[in-house]
C-alpha positions as CSV (number, residue, x, y, z in Angstrom):
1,X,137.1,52.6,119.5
2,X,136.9,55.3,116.9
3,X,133.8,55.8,115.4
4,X,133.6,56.4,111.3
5,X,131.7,59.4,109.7
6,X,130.7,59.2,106.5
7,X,131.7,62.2,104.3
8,X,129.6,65.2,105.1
9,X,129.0,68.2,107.3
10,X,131.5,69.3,109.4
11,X,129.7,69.9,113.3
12,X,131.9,73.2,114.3
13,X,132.1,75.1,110.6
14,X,129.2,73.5,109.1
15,X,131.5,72.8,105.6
16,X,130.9,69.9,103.4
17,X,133.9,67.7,103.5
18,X,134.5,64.5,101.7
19,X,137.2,63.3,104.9
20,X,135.9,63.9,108.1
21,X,137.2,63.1,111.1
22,X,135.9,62.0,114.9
23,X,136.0,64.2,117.1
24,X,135.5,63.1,121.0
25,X,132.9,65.4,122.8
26,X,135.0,65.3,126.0
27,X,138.7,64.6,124.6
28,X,139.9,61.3,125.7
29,X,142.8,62.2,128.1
30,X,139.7,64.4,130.0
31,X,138.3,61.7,131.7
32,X,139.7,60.0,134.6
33,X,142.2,57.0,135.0
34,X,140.0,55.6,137.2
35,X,137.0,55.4,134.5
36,X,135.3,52.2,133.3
37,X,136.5,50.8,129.8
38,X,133.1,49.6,129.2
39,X,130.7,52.7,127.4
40,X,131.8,54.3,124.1
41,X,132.9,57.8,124.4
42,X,130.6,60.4,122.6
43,X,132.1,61.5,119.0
44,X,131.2,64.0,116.7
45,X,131.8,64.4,113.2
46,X,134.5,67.4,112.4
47,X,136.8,68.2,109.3
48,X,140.5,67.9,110.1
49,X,141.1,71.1,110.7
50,X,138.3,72.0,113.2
51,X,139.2,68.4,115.2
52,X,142.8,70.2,115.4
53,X,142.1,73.5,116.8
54,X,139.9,72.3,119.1
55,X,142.5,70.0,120.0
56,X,144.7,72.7,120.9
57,X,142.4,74.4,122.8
58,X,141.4,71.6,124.8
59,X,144.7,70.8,125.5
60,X,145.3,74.4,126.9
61,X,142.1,74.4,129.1
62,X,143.4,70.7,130.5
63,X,146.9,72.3,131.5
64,X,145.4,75.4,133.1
65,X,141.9,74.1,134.6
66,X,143.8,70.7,135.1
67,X,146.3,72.3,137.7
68,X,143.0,73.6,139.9
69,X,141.0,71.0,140.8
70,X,140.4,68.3,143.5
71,X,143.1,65.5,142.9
72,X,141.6,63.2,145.3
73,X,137.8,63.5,143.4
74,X,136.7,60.8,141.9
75,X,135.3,62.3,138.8
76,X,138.9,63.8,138.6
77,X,141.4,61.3,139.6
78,X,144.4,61.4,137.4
79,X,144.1,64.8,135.8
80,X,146.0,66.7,138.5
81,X,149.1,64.7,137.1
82,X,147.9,64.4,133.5
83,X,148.3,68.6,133.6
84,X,151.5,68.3,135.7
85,X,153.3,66.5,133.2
86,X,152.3,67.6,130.4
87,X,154.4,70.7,131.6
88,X,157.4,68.6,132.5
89,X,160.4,68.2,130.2
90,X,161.3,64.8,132.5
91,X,158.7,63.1,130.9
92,X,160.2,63.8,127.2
93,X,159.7,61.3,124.7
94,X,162.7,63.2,123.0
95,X,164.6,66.8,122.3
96,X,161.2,68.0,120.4
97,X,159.1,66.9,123.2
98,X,161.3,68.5,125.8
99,X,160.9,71.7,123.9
100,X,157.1,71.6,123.7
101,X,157.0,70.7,127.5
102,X,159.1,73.9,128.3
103,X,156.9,75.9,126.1
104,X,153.9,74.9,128.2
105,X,155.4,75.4,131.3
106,X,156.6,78.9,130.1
107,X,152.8,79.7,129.2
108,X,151.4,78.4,131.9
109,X,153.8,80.5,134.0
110,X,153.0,83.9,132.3
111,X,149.1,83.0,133.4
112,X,149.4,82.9,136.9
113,X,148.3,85.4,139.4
114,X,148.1,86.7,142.7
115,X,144.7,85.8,143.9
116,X,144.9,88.8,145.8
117,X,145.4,91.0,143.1
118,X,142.1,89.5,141.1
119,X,138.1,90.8,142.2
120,X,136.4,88.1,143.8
121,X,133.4,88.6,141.1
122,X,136.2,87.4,138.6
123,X,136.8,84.4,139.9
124,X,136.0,81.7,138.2
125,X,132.2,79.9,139.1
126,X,132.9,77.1,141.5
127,X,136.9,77.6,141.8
128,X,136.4,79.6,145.3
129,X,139.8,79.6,147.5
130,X,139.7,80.0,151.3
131,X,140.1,83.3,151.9
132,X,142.4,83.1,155.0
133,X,145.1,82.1,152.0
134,X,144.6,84.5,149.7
135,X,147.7,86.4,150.1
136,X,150.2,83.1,149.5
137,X,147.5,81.7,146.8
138,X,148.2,82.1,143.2
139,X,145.6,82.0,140.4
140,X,145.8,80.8,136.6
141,X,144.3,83.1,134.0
142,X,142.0,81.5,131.6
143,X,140.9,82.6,127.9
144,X,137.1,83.1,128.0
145,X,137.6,82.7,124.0
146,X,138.6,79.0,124.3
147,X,136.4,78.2,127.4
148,X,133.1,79.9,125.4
149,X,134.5,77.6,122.0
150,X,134.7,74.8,124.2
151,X,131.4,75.1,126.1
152,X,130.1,75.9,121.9
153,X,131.3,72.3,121.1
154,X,129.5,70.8,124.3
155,X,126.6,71.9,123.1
156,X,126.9,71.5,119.5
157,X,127.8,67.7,120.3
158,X,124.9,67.2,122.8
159,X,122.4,68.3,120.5
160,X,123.7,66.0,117.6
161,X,124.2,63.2,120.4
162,X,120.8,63.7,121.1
163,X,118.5,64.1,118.6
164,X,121.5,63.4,115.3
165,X,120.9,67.2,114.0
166,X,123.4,70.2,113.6
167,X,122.9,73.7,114.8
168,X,122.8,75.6,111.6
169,X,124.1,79.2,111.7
170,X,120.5,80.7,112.0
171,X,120.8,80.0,115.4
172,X,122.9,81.4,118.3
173,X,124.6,79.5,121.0
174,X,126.0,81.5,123.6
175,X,128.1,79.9,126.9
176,X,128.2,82.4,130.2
177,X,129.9,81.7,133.1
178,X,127.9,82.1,136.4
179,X,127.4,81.1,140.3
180,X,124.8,78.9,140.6
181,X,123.2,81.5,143.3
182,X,122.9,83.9,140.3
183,X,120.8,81.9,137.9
184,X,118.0,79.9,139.8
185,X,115.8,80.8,137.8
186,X,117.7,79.1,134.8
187,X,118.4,76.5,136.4
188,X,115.1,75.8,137.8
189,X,114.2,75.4,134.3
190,X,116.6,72.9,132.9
191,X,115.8,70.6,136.3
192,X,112.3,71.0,135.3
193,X,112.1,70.0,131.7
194,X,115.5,68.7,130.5
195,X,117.2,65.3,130.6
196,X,120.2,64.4,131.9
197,X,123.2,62.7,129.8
198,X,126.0,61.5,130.9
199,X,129.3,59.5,129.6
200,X,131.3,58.2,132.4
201,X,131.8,59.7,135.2
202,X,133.9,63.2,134.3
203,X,131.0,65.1,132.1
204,X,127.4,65.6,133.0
205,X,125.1,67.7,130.8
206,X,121.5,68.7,131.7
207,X,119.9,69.8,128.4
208,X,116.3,70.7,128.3
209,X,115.6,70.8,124.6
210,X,112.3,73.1,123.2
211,X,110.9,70.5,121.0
212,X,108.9,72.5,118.8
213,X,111.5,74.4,117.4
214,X,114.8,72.3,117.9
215,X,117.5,72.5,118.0
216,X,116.8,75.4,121.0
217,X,117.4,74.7,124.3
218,X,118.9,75.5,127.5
219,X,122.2,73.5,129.2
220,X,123.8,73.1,132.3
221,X,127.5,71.4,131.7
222,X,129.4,69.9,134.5
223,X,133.0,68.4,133.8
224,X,135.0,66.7,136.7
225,X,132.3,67.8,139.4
226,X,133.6,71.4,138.9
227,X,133.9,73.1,135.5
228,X,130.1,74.3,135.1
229,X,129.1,76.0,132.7
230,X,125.5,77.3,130.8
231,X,124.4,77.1,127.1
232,X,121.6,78.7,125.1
233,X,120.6,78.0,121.5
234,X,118.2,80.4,120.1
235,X,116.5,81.3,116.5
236,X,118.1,84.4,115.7
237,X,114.1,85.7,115.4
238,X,114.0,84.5,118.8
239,X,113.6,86.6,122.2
240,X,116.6,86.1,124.0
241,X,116.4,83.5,126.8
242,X,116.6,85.0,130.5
């Protein structure tokens, strides 16, 4: 079910538009075929043209991420083949479809790497490979632009989810990347004060909000049980968080 937005604020640009659009939190074709028809899927109110680049970007994250995780995970099943065929001119719907299927498969062949050839420290958090493999295992490069945009909407969605408010551009969201080991002391904190919301079984966000000044916070984002990531929201008078 699709959710209607009055005319308004745009979430991502922050423009007042007399059309907008939903936009799904997690993108529909995220979660897994094995998921429950049964909840409503988060949505967030976006103008057309913010809803479409984020579509593309999702749509390149799913066919790179989607081609390195755990098939047989529950939180995941499905999107192993979702990303395979989404690559795969056999699937065409027509001549135009064939061609975009190439095109991704093309792309998605220019990103890939010898794991060998890539330091250990830039390997992506939780997407370890056994080293005893490393010299037959190949790797997918990702955009760090599109995964921080993406980890930006998360955040920017879970905040409206939550308490129905936008992140106005006095504030700073920032998304990093890192091992759990590496930020304990960050993560000790979300455990400790945030709450945790979920929809369905292929996102998790922990999101301890500071709610004397919203809309700061600190989050810990989980998608399929292995895409983590971290965002902060800060006043822009703010000190930085650790």
């Amino acid at each position: 079910m699709t959710k209607q937005f009055d005319s308004g604020l745009c979430i991502h640009c922050l423009e007042e538009t007399s059309v907008l659009t939903s936009d799904h939190l997690l993108p529909k074709s995220w979660y897994p075929v094995n998921e429950r028809e049964d909840f409503e899927k988060w949505q967030i109110p976006s103008c057309k043209d913010c809803n479409s680049k984020y579509g593309r970007i999702e749509n390149n994250l799913l066919l790179s991420i989607g081609h390195c995780i755990n098939p047989e995970s529950n939180k995941s099943n499905g999107i192993v083949e979702k990303a395979i065929r989404a690559r795969n001119p056999n699937y065409a719907k027509n001549e135009k479809d064939r061609e975009h299927r190439l095109l991704k498969k093309e792309k998605l062949l220019r990103r890939l790497v010898k794991v060998e050839s890539v330091p250990k420290e830039s390997l992506f958090p939780q997407f370890n490979i056994n080293d005893q493999n490393n010299n037959s295992s190949y790797g997918i490069l990702l955009s760090k632009k599109e995964l921080e945009m993406f980890g930006e909407k998360i955040v920017r969605g879970i905040t409206y989810i939550a308490h129905n408010i936008f992140i106005y551009k006095e504030y700073e969201i920032s998304i990093i990347f890192q091992h759990d080991e590496n930020i304990l002391d960050v993560r000790a904190q979300i455990s400790k004060f945030g709450k945790t919301y979920e929809c369905g079984k292929a996102i998790n966000v922990l999101a301890a909000f500071v709610e004397d000044v919203l809309p700061c916070g600190m989050f810990e984002i989980e998608i399929w049980g292995r895409l983590k990531m971290y965002g902060f929201v800060e006043s822009k008078t703010m000190q930085n968080f650790p």
